[in-house]
C-alpha positions as CSV (number, residue, x, y, z in Angstrom):
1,X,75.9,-9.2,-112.0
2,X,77.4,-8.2,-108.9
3,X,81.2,-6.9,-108.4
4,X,81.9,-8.0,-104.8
5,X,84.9,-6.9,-102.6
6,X,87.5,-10.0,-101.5
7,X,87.8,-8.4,-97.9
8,X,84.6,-7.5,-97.1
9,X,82.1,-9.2,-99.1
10,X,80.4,-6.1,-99.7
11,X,78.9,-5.2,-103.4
12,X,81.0,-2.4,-104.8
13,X,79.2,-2.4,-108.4
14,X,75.9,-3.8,-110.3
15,X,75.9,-4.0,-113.7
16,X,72.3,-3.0,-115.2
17,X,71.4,-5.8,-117.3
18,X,68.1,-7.2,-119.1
19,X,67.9,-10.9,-118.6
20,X,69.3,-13.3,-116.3
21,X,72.9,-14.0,-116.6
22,X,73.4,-17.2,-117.1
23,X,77.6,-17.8,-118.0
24,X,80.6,-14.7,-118.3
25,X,84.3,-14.8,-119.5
26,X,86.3,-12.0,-118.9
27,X,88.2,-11.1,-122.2
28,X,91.6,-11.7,-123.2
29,X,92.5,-8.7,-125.0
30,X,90.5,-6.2,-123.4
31,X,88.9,-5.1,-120.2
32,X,85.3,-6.5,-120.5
33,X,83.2,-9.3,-118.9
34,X,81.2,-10.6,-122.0
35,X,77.8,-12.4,-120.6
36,X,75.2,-14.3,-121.8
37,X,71.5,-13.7,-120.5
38,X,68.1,-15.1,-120.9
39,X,64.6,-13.8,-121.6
40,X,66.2,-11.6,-123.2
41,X,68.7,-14.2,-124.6
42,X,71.5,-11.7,-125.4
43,X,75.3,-11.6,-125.2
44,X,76.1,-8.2,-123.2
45,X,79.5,-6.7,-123.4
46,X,80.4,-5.1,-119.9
47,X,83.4,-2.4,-120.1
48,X,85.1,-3.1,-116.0
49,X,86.1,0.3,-116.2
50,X,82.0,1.7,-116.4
51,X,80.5,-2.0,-115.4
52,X,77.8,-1.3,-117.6
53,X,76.4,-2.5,-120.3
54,X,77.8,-1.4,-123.5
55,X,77.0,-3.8,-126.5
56,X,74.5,-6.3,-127.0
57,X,74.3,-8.7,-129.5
58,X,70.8,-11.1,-130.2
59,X,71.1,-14.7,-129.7
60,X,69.0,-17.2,-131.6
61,X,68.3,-19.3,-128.6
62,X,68.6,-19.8,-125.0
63,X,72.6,-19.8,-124.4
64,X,73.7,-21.9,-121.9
65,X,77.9,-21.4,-121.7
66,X,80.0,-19.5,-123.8
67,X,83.9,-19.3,-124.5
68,X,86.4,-17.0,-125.9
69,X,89.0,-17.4,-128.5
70,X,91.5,-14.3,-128.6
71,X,92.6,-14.1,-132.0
72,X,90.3,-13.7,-133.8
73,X,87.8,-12.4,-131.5
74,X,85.3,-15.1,-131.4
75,X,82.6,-16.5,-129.0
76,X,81.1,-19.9,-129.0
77,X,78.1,-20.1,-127.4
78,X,76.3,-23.0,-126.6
79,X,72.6,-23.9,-126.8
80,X,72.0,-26.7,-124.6
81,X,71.1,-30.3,-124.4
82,X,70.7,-30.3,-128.1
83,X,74.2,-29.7,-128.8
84,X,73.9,-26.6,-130.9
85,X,75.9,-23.8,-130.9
86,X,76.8,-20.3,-132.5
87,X,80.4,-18.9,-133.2
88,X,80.3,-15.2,-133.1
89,X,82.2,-12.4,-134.3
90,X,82.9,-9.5,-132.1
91,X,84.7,-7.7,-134.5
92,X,81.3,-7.3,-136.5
93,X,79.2,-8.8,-133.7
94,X,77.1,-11.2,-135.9
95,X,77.3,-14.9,-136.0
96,X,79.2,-16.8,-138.4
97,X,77.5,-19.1,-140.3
């Protein structure tokens, strides 16, 4: 994950990930880019302030989108063509089950 400047399309910052990105949200209530990777299949917390990573939470399959709720702080992260998904807690960073 690349940040790019608007003006010159130059990279200004790479965040250092493991995986391939694969879908990102910026949060609501704080100043992160949450992403999900694959191979490792991961959902990465990115701080913009440091753009690196800075939490990492296991996935139990390939993700293939994500979305954010605010309040709680929950992810849904989708698995694919076989319609399942996880909801996960970033207050405790594990899924709900």
């Amino acid at each position: 994950v690349h940040e790019i400047s608007s003006d010159k399309l130059k990279t200004l910052r790479r965040a250092g990930l493991r995986g391939r990105p694969v879908a990102m949200r910026l949060a609501q209530n704080e100043s992160a880019l949450w992403i999900a990777t694959r191979a490792p299949n991961l959902l990465v917390r990115v701080p913009l302030d440091s753009f690196q990573m800075e939490a990492q939470i296991p996935l139990g399959a390939e993700p293939y989108d994500l979305d954010m709720a605010p309040e709680p702080p929950l992810v849904a992260v989708s698995y694919g063509p076989h319609g399942a998904f996880a909801l996960l807690d970033l207050s405790t960073q594990r899924t709900l089950h």
